[in-house]
N, C-alpha and C positions, 0 to 999 in steps of 0.2 A: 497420621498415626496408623492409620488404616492397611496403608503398602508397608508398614513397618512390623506391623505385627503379623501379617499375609507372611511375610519373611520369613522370621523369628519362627512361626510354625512349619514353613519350608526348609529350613536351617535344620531343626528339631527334628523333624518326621526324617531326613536325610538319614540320621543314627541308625531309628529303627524300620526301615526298609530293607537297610543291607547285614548282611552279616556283621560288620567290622564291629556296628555299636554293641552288640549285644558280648562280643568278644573283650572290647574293652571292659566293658562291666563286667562279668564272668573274670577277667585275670584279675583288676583292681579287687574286688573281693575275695580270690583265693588268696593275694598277698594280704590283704586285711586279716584275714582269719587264721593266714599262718602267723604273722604275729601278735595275735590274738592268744594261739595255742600256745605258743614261744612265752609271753608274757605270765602266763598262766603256770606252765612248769618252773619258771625262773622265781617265781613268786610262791609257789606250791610249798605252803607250809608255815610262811612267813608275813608279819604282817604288813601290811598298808602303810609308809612311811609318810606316803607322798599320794594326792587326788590322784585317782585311777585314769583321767586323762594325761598327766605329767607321765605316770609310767607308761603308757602308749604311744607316747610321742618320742619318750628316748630310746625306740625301738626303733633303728635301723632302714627296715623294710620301710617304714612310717615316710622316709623322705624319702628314700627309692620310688615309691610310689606317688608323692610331690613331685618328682622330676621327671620322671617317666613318662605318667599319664597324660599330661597336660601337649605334650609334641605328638603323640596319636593320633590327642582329641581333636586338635588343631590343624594340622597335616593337610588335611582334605579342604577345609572352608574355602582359600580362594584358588589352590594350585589345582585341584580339582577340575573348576568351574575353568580354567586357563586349559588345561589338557583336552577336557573332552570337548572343548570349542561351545561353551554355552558362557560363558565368560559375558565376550560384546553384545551375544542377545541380552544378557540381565542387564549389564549397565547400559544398555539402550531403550530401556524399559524405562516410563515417568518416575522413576523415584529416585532421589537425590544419591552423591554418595555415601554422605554422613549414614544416610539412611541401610545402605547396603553392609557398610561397615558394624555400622551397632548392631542389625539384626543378626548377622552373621557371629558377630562377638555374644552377642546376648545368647544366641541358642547353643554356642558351646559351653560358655559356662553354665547355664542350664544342664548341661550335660555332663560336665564335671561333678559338679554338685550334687546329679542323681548317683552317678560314681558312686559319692562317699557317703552316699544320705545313711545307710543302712550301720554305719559307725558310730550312729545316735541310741543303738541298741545294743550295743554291745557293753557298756558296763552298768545300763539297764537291769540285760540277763545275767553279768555277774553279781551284781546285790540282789540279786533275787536268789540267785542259787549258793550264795556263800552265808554263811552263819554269822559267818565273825565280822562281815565286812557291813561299815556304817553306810546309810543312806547315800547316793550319789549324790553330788554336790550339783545342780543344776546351774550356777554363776559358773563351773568352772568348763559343763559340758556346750554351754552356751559359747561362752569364750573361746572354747575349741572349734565351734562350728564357724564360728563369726570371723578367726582365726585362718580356716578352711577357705571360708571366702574370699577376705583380702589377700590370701596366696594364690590362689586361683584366678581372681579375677587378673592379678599380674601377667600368673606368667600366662593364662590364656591370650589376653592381649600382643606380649611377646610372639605367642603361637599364630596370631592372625597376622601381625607384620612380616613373621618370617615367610608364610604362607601365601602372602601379598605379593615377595619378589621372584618369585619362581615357579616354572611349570611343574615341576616335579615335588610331590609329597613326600619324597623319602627325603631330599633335599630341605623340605621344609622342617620336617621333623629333626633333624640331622644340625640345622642351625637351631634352633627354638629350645634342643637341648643345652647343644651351646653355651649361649644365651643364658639359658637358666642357669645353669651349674655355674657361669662367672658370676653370678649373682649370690647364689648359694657362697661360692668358696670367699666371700667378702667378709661371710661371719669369722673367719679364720685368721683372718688381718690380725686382730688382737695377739694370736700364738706366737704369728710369723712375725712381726716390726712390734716391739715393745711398745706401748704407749706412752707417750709423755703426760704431762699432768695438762688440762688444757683443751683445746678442740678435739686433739688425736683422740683425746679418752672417750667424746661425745659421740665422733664419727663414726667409731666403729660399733660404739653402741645403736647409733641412729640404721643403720645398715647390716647388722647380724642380725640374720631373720634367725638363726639357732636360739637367741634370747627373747624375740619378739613372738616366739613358737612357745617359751617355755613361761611367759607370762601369759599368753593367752590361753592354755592350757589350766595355766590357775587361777582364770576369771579377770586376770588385769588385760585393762584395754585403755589403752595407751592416745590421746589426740596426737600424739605426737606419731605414731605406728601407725593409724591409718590414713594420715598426712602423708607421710612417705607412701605407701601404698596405691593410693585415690592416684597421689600425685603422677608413678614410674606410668599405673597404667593408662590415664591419662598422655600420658607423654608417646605412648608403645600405639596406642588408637590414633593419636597424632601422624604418629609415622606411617600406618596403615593407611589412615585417608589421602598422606602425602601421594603414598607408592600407587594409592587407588587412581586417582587425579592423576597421575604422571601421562596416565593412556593418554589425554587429551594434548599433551606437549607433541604427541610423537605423528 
């Protein structure tokens, strides 16, 4: 547990040493708070139909920044460590790979998650400063963070496998969005191929993260939604340790 958490703090501290982390959190929050402002004037005047995390999530920027951020965050974990040749010193190092991979994974989604921490205030400081508007709903802001999680933990995952096969970080990013965005566009199945009555109707249900975004927003939390979730990224850290272990094939 010892070399795993030594990691996870080496993973971590990596962010803030260099410029890049402090730049990823600086953009991810100037796109938060312009749709913030966006939300605000589209709403200016009118009331509250829908929990104020529902009306933030059907805000645009909201998945631009789901898609986006998560290939930045990711980019450097192991194409990094491959480039600048500190790679074979770590995995030569006593600590297993499972070990290298989780810590690695652990301290970006740590990192993700500081991202968007500061989205727990924002319709905090709106019911404080509106008159009209009722108490935040805390089931539904929970849901949304909880929500943040299970998307993050994916597609970071995704972000460390892609990371995993390539020297080059723009290449990683470059796949990892990929990646994400064929996952994303799966919520769209429903528009493109008609559903028939039967599995078609469940599958695209079980797989549109557009409707599993817009239930967790309104405090439903699904076993069945973070089954799928647990499960891809499970499968994606799979892959990672595969591509990790390959070194020793070669």
């Amino acid at each position: 547990m010892r070399p795993y958490l030594t990691l996870v703090r080496r993973e971590l501290g990596s962010y803030f040493v260099s410029l890049t982390g402090y730049l990823i959190i600086a953009a991810v929050q100037f796109l938060l708070g312009l749709s913030f402002v966006i939300l605000l004037q589209a709403l200016s005047g009118k009331p509250f139909d829908v929990p104020i995390t529902e009306a933030f999530y059907n805000n645009g920027l909201f998945w631009l920044i789901l898609l986006l951020a998560p290939p930045v965050v990711t980019m450097r974990t192991f194409a990094q460590e491959k480039f600048s040749g500190t790679y074979e010193t770590l995995m030569t190092t006593p600590v297993g790979d499972w070990q290298v991979v989780l810590a690695k994974y652990t301290g970006a989604l740590i990192f993700f998650m500081l991202a968007w921490a500061p989205l727990v205030f924002y319709p905090l400081v709106l019911s404080r400063l509106s008159v009209n508007l009722t108490e935040v709903d805390t089931g539904a802001l929970a849901g949304t963070m909880i929500g943040l999680l299970l998307f993050g933990s994916l597609y970071v995952a995704i972000g460390c496998f892609a990371s995993s096969v390539t020297r080059s970080q723009i290449i990683a990013a470059m796949n990892t969005f990929v990646l994400g965005l064929g996952l994303f566009l799966l919520s769209f199945l429903s528009q493109i191929v008609a559903p028939s009555p039967g599995w078609q109707t469940g599958f695209f249900s079980h797989v549109s993260m557009i409707e599993h975004m817009r239930d967790f927003t309104r405090g439903i939390i699904s076993s069945q939604q973070v089954v799928y979730y647990v499960t891809m990224t499970l499968f994606f850290l799979f892959l990672t340790h595969t591509a990790v272990e390959s070194r020793r094939w070669k």
